[in-house]
N, C-alpha and C positions, 0 to 999 in steps of 0.2 A: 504493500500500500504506500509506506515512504517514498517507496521507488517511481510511482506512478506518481505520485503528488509533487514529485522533483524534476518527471520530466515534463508533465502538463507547464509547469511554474518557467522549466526552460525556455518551451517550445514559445509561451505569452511574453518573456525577455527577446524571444530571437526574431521578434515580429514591430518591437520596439524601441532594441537597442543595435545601434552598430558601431563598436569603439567606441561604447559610451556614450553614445551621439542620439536624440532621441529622431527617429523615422515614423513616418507616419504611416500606420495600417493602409494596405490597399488590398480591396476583397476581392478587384475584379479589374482586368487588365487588358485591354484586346490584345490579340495575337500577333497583329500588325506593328503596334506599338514595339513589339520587343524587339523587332527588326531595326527599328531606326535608334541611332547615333545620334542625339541632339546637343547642341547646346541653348541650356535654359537660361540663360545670364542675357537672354533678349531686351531691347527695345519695350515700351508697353505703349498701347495706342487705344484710341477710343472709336465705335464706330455704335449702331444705332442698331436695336430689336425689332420685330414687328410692331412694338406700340413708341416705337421712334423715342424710347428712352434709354441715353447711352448708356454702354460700362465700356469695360477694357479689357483688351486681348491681347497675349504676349508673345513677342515675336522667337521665334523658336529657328535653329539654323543646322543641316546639316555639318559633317567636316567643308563638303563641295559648298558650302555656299546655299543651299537649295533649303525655301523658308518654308516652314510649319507655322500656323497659327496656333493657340490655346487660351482655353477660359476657363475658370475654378468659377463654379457656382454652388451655391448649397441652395436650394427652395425647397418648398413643400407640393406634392401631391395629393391631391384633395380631392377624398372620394364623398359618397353620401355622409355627411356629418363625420367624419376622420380622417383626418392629412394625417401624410405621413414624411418626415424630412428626408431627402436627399440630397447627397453632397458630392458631384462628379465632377472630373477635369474632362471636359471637350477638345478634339486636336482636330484641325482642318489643313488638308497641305496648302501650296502657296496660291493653287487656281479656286480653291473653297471649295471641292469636295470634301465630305466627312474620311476623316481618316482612323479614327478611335477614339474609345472613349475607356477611363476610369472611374471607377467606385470607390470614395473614400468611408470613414466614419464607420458605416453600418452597409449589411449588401440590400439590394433592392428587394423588394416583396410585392407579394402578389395581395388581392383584395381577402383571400382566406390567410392570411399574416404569413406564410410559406415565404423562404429565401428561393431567390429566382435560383434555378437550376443550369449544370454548363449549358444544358439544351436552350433553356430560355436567354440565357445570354448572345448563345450563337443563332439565337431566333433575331433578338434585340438588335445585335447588329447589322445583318444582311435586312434587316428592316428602314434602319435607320441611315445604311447608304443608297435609298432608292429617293432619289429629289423630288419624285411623282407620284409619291405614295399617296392613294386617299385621303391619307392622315391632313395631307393639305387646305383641302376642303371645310374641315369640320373645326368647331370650335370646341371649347371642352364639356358647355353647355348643350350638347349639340351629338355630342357621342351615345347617347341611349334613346330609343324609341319613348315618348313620352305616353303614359297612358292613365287613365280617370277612373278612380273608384267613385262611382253613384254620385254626388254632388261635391265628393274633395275636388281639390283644386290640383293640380298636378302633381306625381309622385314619378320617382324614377322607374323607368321600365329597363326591359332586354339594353344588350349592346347592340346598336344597330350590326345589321348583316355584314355589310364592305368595311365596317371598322373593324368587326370582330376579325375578318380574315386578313386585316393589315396590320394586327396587332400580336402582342405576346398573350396568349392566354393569360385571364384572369388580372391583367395588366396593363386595360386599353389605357387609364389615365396616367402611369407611368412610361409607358409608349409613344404618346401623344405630346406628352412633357418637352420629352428629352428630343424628339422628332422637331418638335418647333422654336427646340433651342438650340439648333442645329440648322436649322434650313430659312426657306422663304427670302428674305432681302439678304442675312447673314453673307452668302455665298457671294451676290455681286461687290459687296462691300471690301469683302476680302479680296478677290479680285482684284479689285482699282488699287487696294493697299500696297500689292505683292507689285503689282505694275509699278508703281510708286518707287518701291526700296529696291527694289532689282535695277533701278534707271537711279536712283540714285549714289549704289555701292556699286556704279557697273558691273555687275555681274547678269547682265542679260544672255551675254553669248553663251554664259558658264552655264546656266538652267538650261537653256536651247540643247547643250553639248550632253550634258546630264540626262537630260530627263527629254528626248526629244520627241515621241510620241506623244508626251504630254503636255509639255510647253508650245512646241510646232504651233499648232493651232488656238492656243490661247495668248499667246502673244501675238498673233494675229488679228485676234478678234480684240484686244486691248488695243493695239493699233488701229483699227477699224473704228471704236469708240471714242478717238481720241487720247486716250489714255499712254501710250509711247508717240516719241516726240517721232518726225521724219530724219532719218540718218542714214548710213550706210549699211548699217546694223539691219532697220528697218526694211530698207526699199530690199536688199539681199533678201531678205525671209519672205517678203510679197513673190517678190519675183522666182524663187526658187519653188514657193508653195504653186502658181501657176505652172511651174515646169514638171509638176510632179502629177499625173492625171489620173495616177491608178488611183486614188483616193479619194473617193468621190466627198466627201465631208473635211477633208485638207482643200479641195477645188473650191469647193461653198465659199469656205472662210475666206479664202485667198483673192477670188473674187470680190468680193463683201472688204477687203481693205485696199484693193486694186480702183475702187470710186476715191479714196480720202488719201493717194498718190499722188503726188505732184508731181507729174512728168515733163516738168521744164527744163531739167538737165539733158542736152542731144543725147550721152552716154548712157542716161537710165531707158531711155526711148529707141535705142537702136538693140540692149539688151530684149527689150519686151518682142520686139521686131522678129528677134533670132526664137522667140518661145512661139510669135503667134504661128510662125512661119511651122514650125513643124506641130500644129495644132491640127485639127478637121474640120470642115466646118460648123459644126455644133459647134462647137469651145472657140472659134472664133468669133461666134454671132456674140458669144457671152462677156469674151474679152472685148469687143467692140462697145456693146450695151453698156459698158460700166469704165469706161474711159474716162477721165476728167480730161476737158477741153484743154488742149494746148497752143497757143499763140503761135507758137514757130515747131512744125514738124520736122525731127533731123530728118536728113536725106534716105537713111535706110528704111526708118521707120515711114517718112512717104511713097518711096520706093515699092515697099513693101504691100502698102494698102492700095495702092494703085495699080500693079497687078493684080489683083485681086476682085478689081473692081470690072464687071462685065456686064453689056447690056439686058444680056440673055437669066441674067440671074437677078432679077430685080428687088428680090427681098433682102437679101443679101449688100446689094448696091445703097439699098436707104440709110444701112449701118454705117457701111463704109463713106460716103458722101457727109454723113453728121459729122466722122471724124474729119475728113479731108478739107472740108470748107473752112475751119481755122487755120488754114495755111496761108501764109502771104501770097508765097504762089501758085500755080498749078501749069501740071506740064499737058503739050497737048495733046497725050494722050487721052489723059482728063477728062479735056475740054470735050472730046468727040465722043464720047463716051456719055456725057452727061448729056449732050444734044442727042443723043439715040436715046438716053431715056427720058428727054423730054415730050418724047410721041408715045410713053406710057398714057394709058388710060385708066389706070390702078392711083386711087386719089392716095395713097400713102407715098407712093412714089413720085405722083408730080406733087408734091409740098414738099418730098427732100431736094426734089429738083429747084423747086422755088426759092426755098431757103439757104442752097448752096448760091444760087445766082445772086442774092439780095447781099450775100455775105460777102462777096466779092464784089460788091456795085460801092456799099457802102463803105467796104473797107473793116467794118467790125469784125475781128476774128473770135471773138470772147463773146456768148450770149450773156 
C-alpha cells in the first residue's frame, strides 16, 4: 500500500515539477502539435472575434522562419442551467487554418459529466478543421429543436439533426464553443497579419521555399487583396503561378492577382508574352480578360497579340483588340485586320471595333 501511495504521489510531482520548475498540466495535446519546433518568445498582436471585440494572439515561429498563431483562452460552456469552464490554447498556422488545439486545467466533458475520450478528441479535431462545418450557421441558442409543453413557454428540446452529426456526441455546446473560437473572420484576420510580418522580416521567399504548396497560393491571393506590396518577389510568383497550368486552383488565384499587376515595366510584359504564347486558347481568353490596361505595349508583348489577332476568329479578336488599343501604335497589320472586322455584324464585335478606332482618334490609351 506504501508503495502505491508513493508512486501515485510520484507520478502527481512528474506532471508538475521539472527541475523544480512548476509546469502546467496538459490533458490533451493534438498530435500535430508534437511535430512542430516552435519558438514561443513571439511578438503578441490584437485582432477582433465575431462580436468585433478584440484580445491577442501570439506570434509563434518555426526554426525556418515559418509563423504559427496562438491564443490561451479559458470561458465557460453553458449548457441548460450548468457551465462548465474550459481553458484551451488554440494554434493556427501563418494562412489561418486551425492547426491544434490544447486542454489545460481540467479535460473536456461531455453533458452526462464523462471526460471526452481519445475517440472524442480525434472526433473534436477533424471537426474543428472543417471551415464549413454547419456549426457555422447556428448560434448557441439555436443548437436544439425548441419544443412546448401545453401552455409553458419554451423548454429545451432534441439536438437539432445536422448539429448532432457535426458535432462530438453529447458535446454539441463544447463543439460549437471551440469551433467559433477558431473560425469565421478569425482566419482572414490572421491572414492579413502573416502577410504583414512575413513583408516585414522578409522572409517571404523563405515561407514560398518552405512550405510551397501552401504558401504558393496564399500569397497570391494576399497579393491579389492588396495585402503584399508589387516587387520582384511578387510579379515572379504571379507570373510563375500563370506558367504552371496543371493546377487548376494555382491558375484561379494566379489569375485573380494577374488584374492588380502593373504591367508597365517592357521586361515584366515581354515575360507574360513568352507564358501566353505557349498557352491555348482557353487560358488565353482568361489571361486576356484580366489584363490591367497598359499605356505602352513592349514590342514582344504587341508582337505577340497581334499575331494572334485574326478576322476569322472574332471572339477571340474582341479580347485581343481591348488589349491592343492602349498602344500608341499599331502596325499595319493591325490596321487591316480591324477593317475586316469592321464588316462584322456581331454587335460585341463592332463596339471592340468602335472602341479601338475612338482610342486611336483620341489618343487616350488608358480608359
Amino acid at each position: 500500500m506504501l508503495k502505491t501511495r508513493l508512486l501515485s504521489l510520484f507520478l502527481l510531482l512528474s506532471t508538475t515539477l521539472t527541475f523544480g520548475q512548476l509546469v502546467e498540466r496538459t490533458y490533451y495535446r493534438s498530435p500535430e502539435l508534437e511535430t512542430l519546433t516552435l519558438n514561443t518568445d513571439g511578438a503578441e498582436f490584437e485582432i477582433n472575434d465575431d462580436h468585433m471585440e478584440p484580445f491577442a494572439v501570439r506570434e509563434f515561429t518555426t526554426p525556418a522562419g515559418i509563423i504559427y498563431w496562438y491564443r490561451r483562452i479559458a470561458t465557460e460552456v453553458c449548457l441548460t442551467g450548468d457551465c462548465r469552464p474550459i481553458d484551451v490554447g488554440i494554434y493556427w498556422d501563418g494562412t489561418g487554418d486551425f492547426t491544434g488545439l490544447e486542454v489545460f486545467k481540467e479535460p473536456l466533458t461531455k453533458t452526462d459529466h464523462s471526460d471526452f475520450s481519445t475517440f472524442d478528441y480525434r472526433r473534436l479535431i477533424s471537426i474543428l478543421k472543417d471551415d464549413w462545418s454547419p456549426l457555422r450557421e447556428y448560434s448557441l441558442s439555436e443548437l436544439v429543436d425548441e419544443k412546448k409543453e401545453d401552455s409553458v413557454d419554451v423548454v429545451s428540446g432534441a439536438t437539432k439533426h445536422e448539429i448532432a452529426q457535426a458535432a462530438v456526441e453529447k458535446a454539441v455546446y463544447t463543439t460549437h464553443t471551440l469551433w467559433h473560437l477558431i473560425h469565421v473572420g478569425e482566419k482572414e484576420q490572421l491572414a492579413k497579419l502573416t502577410a504583414r510580418r512575413l513583408t516585414e522580416k522578409n522572409l517571404l521567399e523563405k515561407a514560398l521555399q518552405t512550405q510551397r504548396e501552401k504558401y504558393q497560393p496564399f500569397l497570391l491571393d494576399m497579393f491579389a487583396q492588396g495585402n503584399l506590396p508589387q516587387n520582384t518577389f511578387t510579379e515572379s510568383l504571379v507570373l510563375t503561378g500563370l506558367a504552371d497550368s496543371t493546377d487548376p486552383t494555382l491558375r484561379a488565384v494566379s489569375l485573380n492577382a494577374l488584374q492588380h499587376l502593373d504591367l508597365t515595366p517592357p521586361a515584366l510584359q515581354d515575360r507574360l508574352a513568352a507564358i501566353y504564347k505557349n498557352k491555348k486558347q482557353p487560358e488565353r481568353v482568361e489571361i486576356l480578360t484580366r489584363l490591367h490596361p497598359t499605356a505602352q505595349l513592349s514590342e514582344s508583348f504587341y508582337t505577340t497579340l497581334a499575331e494572334d489577332l485574326k478576322a476569322d476568329n472574332p471572339w477571340m479578336s474582341v479580347k485581343i483588340l481591348a488589349a491592343l488599343k492602349h498602344s500608341v501604335k499599331q502596325s499595319p497589320k493591325v490596321l487591316e485586320t480591324v477593317t475586316k472586322l469592321s464588316q462584322s455584324d456581331i454587335p460585341v464585335v463592332q463596339k471592340a471595333v468602335k472602341e479601338f478606332e475612338q482610342t486611336r482618334k483620341t489618343g487616350s490609351t488608358i480608359p
